[in-house]
N, C-alpha and C positions, 0 to 999 in steps of 0.2 A: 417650431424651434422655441425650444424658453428660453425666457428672457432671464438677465443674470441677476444674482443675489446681489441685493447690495448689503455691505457688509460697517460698519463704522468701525471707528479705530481710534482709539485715545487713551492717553496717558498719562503719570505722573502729575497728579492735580495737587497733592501738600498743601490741603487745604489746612490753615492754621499757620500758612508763614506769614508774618508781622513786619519783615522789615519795611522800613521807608513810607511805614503807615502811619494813621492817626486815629484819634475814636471815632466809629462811624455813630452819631447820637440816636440813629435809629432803630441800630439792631444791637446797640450796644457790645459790638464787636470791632475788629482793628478794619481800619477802611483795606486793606491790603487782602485781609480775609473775604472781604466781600467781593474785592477784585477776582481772588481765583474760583467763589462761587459764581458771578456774575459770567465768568468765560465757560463754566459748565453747562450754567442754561443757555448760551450761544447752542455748543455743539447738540445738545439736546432738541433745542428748536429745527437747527437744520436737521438732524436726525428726522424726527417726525414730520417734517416739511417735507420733505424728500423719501419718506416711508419707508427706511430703510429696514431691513429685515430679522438683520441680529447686530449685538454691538459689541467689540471687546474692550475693556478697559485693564489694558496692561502695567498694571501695577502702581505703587504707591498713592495711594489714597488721601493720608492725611503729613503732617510733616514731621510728626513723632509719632512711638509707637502707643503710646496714651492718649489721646485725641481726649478733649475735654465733652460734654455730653451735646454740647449747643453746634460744636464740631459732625459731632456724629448724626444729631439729628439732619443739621442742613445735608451732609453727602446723601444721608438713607433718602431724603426727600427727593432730590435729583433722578439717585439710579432708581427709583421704583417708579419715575416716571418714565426712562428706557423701558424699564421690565413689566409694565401695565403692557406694552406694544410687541415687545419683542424678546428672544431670549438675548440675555444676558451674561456674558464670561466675567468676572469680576478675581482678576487674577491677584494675586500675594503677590508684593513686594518687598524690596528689603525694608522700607519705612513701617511696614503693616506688620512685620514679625518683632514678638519680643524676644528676649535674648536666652529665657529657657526655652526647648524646646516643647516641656510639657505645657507649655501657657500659651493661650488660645492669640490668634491674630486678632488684628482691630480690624477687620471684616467678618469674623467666625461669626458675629452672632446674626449675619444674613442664614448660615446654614444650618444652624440652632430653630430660628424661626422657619426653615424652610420656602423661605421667600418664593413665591411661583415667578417660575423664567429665570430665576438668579442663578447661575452655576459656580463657585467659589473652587474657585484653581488653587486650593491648599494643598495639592500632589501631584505627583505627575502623571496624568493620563491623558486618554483620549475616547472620544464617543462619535455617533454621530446624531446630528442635532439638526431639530424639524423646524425649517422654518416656511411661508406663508409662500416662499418662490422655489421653493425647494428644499432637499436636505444637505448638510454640511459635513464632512468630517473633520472635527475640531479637538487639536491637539492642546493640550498647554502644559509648560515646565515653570512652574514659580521660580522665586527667588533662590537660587542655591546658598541655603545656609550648611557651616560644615556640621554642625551639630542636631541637624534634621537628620542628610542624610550621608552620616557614617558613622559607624558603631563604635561608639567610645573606646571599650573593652580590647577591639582588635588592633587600634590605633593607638593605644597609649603608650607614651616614649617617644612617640617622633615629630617631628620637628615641625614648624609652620610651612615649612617652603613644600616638606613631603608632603604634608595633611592640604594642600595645598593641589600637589600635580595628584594624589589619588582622587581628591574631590571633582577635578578638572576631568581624569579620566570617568568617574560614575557619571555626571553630570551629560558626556559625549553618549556615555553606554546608553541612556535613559532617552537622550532627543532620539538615537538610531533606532530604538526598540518602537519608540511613536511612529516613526517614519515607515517601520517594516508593518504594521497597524496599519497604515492609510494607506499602504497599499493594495490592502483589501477589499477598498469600497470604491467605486467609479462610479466620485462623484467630486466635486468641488474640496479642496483638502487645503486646510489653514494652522497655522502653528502659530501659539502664540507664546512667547516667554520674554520675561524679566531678568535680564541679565546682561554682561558686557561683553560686546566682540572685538576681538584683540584691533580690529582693521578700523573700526570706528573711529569718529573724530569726536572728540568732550568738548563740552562747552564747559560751565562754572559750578557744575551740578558736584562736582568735587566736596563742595562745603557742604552739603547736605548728605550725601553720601553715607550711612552709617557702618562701620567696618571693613574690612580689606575685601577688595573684587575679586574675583576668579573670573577669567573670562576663556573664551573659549575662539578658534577661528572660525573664520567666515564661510569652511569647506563646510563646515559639520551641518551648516544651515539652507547652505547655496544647492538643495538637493532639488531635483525638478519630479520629486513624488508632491512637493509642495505647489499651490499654486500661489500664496502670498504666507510670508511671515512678520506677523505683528509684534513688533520689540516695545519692551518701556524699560526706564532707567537713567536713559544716556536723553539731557534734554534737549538735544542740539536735534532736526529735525533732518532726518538724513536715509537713503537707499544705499546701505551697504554695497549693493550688491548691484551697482548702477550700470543699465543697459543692458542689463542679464538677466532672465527668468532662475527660480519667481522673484518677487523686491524681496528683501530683507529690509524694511523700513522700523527704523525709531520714529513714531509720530511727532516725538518731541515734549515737552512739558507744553501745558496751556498760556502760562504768566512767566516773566523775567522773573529769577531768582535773585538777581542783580546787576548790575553792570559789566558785568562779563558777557552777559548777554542783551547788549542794549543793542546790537545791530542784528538780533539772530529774527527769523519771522516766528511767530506763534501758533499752533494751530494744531490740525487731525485729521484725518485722511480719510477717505471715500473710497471704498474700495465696489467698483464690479465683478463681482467672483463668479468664474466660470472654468471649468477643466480646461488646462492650457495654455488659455486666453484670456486672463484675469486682466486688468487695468487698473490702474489707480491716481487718484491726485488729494493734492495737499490743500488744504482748504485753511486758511488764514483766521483768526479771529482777531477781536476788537484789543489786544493785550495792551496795559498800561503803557505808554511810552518813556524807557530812559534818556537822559539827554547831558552825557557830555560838554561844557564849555568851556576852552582854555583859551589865556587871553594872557600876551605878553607883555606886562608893563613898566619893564625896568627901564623902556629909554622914555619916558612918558612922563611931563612936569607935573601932570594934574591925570594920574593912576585911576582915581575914583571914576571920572568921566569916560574914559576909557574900559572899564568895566560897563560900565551903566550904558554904553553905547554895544559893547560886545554881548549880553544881555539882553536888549531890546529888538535885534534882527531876528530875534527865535519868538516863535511862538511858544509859552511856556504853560496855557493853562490847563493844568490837569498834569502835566509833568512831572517825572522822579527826575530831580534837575541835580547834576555835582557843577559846582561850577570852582575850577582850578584857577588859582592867579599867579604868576613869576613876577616876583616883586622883588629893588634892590632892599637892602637891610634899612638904608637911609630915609629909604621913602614909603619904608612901611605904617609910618604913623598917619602918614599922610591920607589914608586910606579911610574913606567914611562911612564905616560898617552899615550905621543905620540907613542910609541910602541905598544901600547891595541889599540889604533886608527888605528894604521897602519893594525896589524893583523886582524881587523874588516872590513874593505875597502870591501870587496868582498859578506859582507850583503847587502843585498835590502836595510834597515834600521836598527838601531841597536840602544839602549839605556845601560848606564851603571850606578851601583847603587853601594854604599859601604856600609858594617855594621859596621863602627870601634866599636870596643870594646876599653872603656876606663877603665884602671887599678885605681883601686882604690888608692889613695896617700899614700904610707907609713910611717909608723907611725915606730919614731926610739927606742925600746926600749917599747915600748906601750904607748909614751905620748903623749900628745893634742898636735895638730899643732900650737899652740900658741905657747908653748913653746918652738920651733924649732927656730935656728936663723935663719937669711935674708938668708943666703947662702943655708942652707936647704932647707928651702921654696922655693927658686929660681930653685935648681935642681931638684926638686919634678914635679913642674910645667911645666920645658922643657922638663922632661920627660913627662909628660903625653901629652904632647901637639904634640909630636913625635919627637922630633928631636933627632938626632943621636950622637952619644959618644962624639965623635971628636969634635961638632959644641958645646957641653955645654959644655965641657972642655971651649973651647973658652971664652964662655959667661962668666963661673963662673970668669976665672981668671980676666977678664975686670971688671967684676961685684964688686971682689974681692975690689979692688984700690977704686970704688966708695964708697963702703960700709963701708971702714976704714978710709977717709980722715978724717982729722982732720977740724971741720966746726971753732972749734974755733976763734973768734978775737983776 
């Protein structure tokens, strides 16, 4: 009996996203960038640790479609260390394509050099592919852009929503024509594509996102000539197709894009490929951690300490830290920024936000504020503006002398 292929699976690396970064003085790059290279050599290391056979990497590479050359260098250095071991799928995303279609992807120049093991999924086909536990038959469908594959000339005049369901229609016609292809060979059969299914759940991957999605249902996929289908695009780390052969998995992105994804896990998949019998699990990496803190301080005499204690239960270092405060309008001054700064020091990065709450102006007696005098109006005002007892005491009395002089000549 042989033993099953193991297969890897990962996704959506955008390597060159900068947020919530700072300069790394080493590589003279953003410490964020070094983050989602630093999660590739993870999966790389288990990959070679565990001798895994072939690897797919479904889509999006970098996090625009120009990658700067320091960009490009670090990913090539990564995948040619998959591809020294093993074959390699290295599929088109929508991040990797530009926006003409005669202009080369930000991977083409793996298939320009002919990189050995590298196989660049810039069409849609299918082959089969020799690896060291056996052979595979291996599908893949890039990114469906409308301007690859529909004929300008046949389609012009009609509208985004039609250009739209015909693309959706080729897009179906092209997965079923693979499908009827792997039914050819009896042996282990994998589908890998870059794109969205309607059943799927999103995480925050929206922002990055380049263009309007076509997606397609979860039927077109859920075929059992398949024995796993490897998705990239969608970062949210998810089995479409749960408790049902074969998985339709999104591996997921390797790093948090942001906070919309501070509670999702990080990571890429393990696949044992075998006819029928395939299995898999999700394998977790080291990802930066986001960290939410909200902290209510409007019924609070002394705000500041109240933070600085709401703060200190977390462990924060190394942390992309928000830390949100409800504060009333009155007692926002009160607030000792450099304190909350200091206490923060020890996050990777950190941002801070306020809600004040402003009190509505009192009304003395229930009359219009018109007919309040100057001095009520005045203190009405300092108070909502926040300041403190002692400081409009001050004002009113200063104010006082103004308000009664005599202009008279």
């Amino acid at each position: 009996m042989s033993n099953p292929i193991r297969l890897l699976h990962f996704a959506d690396v955008h390597v060159g996203m900068e947020n919530y970064g700072r300069l790394d003085v080493d590589s003279g790059t953003s410490s964020r960038v070094r983050d989602f290279l630093d999660r590739m050599d993870e999966v790389i290391e288990y990959a070679l640790d565990n001798q895994a056979d072939i690897a797919i990497f479904a889509g999006d590479a970098f996090k625009t479609r120009d990658p700067n050359p320091t960009q490009q260098r670090e990913f090539a250095i990564r995948l040619k260390r998959l591809a020294d071991h093993m074959p390699l799928l290295l599929l088109v995303g929508n991040h990797d394509l530009p926006g003409m279609a005669s202009k080369a992807s930000s991977v083409d120049i793996f298939k320009a050099l002919d990189v050995p093991n590298v196989i660049v999924g810039n069409e849609p086909e299918g082959r089969v592919v020799d690896t060291r536990s056996g052979p595979v038959f291996l599908a893949w469908m890039p990114y469906p852009m409308r301007n690859r594959l529909l004929a300008q000339d046949k389609h012009r005049g009609k509208s985004l929503h039609d250009l739209d369901l015909v693309l959706q229609t080729v897009v179906v016609t092209l997965i079923k024509d693979l499908a009827s292809k792997a039914k050819e060979h009896d042996m282990p059969r994998v589908l890998s594509s870059h794109l969205s299914v309607s059943e799927a759940k999103l995480g925050s991957e929206r922002i990055v996102m380049l263009g309007k999605d076509v997606s397609i249902g979860k039927s077109v996929l859920a075929d059992q000539v398949w024995d796993y289908v490897a998705l990239g695009h969608i970062h949210k780390h998810q089995d479409v197709n749960s408790g049902s052969y074969p998985g339709i998995v999104y591996s997921g992105s390797l790093e948090r894009i942001d906070f919309g994804e501070e509670k999702e896990p990080k990571g890429f998949c393990w696949v044992e490929l075998e006819r029928k019998k395939t299995a898999w699990e999700f394998i977790r990496v080291n990802a930066r951690p986001f960290l939410t803190i909200r902290i209510d301080v409007r019924e609070h005499e002394d705000p500041t300490t109240a933070v600085l204690s709401a703060i200190s239960i977390h462990d924060i270092k190394g942390v992309v830290v928000r830390l949100l405060i409800q504060i009333k309008a009155q007692n926002a001054r009160m607030l000792r920024d450099k304190d909350i700064v200091d206490a923060l020091s020890d996050a990777h990065s950190y941002s801070t936000a306020k809600d004040v709450e402003h009190e509505a102006r009192t009304r003395i007696g229930g009359v219009a504020a018109e007919t309040l005098s100057a001095e009520e109006l005045l203190e009405h005002y300092l108070m909502d503006k926040g300041y403190v007892p002692e400081r409009i005491k001050t004002l009113l009395s200063a104010a006082y002398n103004i308000f009664h002089t005599d202009t008279k000549q």
